[in-house]
N, C-alpha and C positions, 0 to 999 in steps of 0.2 A: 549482095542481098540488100533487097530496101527496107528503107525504116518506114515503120508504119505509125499511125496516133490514132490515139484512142481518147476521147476527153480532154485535148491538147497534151496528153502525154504520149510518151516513146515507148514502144515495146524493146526492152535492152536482151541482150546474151550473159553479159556480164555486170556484177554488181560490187564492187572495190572499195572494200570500208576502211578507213580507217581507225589506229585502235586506241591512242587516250585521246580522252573526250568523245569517243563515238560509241568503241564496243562496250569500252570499260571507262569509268572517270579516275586515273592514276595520274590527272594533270596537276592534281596541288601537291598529292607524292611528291611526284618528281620536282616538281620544281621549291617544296619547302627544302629538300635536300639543296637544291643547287644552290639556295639561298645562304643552307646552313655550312655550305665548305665556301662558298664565299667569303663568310663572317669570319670561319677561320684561319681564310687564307688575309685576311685583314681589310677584308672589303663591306663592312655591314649595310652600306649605302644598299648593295644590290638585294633587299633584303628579299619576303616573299609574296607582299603587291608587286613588287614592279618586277618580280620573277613571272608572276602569271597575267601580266599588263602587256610583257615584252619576249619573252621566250616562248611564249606556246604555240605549236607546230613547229618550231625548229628543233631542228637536231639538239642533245648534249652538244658535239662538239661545237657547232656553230655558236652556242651561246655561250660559251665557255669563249670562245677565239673574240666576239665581239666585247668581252668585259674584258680580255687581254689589252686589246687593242683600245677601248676607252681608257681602260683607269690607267696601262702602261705597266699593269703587274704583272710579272713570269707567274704565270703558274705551274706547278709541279707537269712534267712529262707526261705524266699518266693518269691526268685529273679524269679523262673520261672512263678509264678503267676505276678508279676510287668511286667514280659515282654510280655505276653500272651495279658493283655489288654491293652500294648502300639500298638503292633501288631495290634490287631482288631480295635483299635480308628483310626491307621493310613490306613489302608486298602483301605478303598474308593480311598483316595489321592495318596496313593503310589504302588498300584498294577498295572504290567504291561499286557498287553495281549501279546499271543504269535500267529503270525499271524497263519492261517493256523486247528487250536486247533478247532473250533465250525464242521468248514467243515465236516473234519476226524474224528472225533466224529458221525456225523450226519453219514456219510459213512458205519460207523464200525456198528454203533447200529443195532440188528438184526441179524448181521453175524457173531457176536462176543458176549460171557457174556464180561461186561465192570466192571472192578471195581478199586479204590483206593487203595493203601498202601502207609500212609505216614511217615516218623518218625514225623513230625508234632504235634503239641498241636489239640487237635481232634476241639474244636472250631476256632481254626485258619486257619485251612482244609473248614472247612464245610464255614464257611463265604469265603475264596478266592473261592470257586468252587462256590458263589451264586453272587458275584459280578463280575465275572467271566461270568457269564450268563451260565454256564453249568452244574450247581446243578441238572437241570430234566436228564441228563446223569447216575446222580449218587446219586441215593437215598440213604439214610442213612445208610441202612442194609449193603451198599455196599460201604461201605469208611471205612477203617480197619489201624488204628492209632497206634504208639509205645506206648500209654494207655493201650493196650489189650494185648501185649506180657511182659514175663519178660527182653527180649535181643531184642532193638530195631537194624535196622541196625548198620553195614554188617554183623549182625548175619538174621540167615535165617527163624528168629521165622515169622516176618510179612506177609511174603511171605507164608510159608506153612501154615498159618491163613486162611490167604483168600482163598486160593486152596479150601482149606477144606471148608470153608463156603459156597463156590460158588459151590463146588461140584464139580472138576476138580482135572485133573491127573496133577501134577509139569510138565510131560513128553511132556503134549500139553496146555502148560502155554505160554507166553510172556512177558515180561515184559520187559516196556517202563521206563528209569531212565537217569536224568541227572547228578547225581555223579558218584565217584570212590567207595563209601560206599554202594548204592543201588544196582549197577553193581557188587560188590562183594554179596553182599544179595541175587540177583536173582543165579546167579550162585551157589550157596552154594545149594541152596533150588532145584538145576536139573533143571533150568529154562530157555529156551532161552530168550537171552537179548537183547535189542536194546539201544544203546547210544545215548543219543542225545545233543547235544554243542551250541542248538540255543542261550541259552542264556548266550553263555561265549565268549567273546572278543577273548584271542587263540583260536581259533577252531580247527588247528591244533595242537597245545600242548592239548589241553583238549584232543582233539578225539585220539591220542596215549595213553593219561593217562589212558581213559577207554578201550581203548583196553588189557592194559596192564592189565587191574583186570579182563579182561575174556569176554570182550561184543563183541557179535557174528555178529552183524554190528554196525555200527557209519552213523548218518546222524547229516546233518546239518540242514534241516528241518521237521516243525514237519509233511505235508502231505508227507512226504517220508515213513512213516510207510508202506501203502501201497506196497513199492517196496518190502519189509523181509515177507511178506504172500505171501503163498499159493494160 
């Protein structure tokens, strides 16, 4: 099938959001925790600026394995399991909403296949998108976690996952990311990108950073989607 343009944008099939910082903001969650078993594991350097400077869009375990490997400390066996259900106990209390997120949902449904890719812990996914109120967006089949690939991002295994599962050409993909690691992952995978900085303080230093990995526009909110279709 060919892709067609409309206003220099692409008519897509598929539209692949990802979920903190894009559906939901559970980025300073997650990472005030990561900071805070740091501390207790006797590392307070790694505290929680340079938890959200340096680990967001990567996996827990990736970021867990690179503070192993700097600082030279064992960490417990099952530090990703410890965080997973600090994560999910804090959830309720510490998940933000992003304005704008139910609307554009509600808008896309029908004119879009919608699905998830997150590097995420897959139950830490599935609970933000239920407290979140927008889990009936995205039924299970359709939430595809760095669980299911061997190279979670910026490699481009997650992305041509879901293609494939949804049944879609990379060519007339989309994908919605608020990292430099996601934005790198959609692009790898032939994917148009969209960046989005809602939930970062610089918006302008974020929104260069991911232009700079390849994302083919930058918005600062999330019903701007609309403006990059077709």
């Amino acid at each position: 099938m060919s892709v067609s343009y409309a206003n220099g944008c692409m008519n897509y099939d598929l539209i692949i959001f990802d979920c903190d910082g894009t559906l939901v903001d559970s980025e300073y969650l997650c990472n005030k925790i990561i900071a805070s078993m740091l501390a207790e594991f006797g590392l307070p350097q790694y505290d929680v600026g340079y938890a959200m400077k340096n680990f967001v869009g990567l996996s827990a375990p990736v970021a867990f394995e690179r503070v192993a490997v700097e600082s030279g400390k064992k960490l417990p066996h099952d530090v990703v399991q410890i965080y997973e259900r600090r994560v999910n106990a804090d959830m309720a209390g510490g998940l933000r909403f992003i304005d704008g997120v139910p609307e554009t949902l509600a808008l896309l449904q029908g004119a879009y296949d919608l699905c998830v890719g997150s590097n995420g812990e897959r139950s830490t996914v599935l609970l933000s998108l239920q407290h979140a109120g927008i889990d009936h967006h995205f039924p299970e089949h359709t939430v595809f976690t760095k669980a299911q690939v061997v190279n979670p991002k910026p490699a481009p295994d997650l992305y041509f996952l879901a293609a494939r599962e949804m049944g879609a050409d990379p060519a007339r993909t989309l994908v919605v990311e608020d990292s430099v690691a996601g934005v790198k992952a959609g692009k790898a995978a032939g994917m148009r990108t969209i960046g989005l900085t809602v939930t970062y303080h610089d918006k302008e230093g974020h929104g260069a950073a991911l232009r700079s990995a390849g994302a083919d526009h930058v918005i600062d909110r999330f019903d701007r989607i609309s403006d990059c279709l077709g």
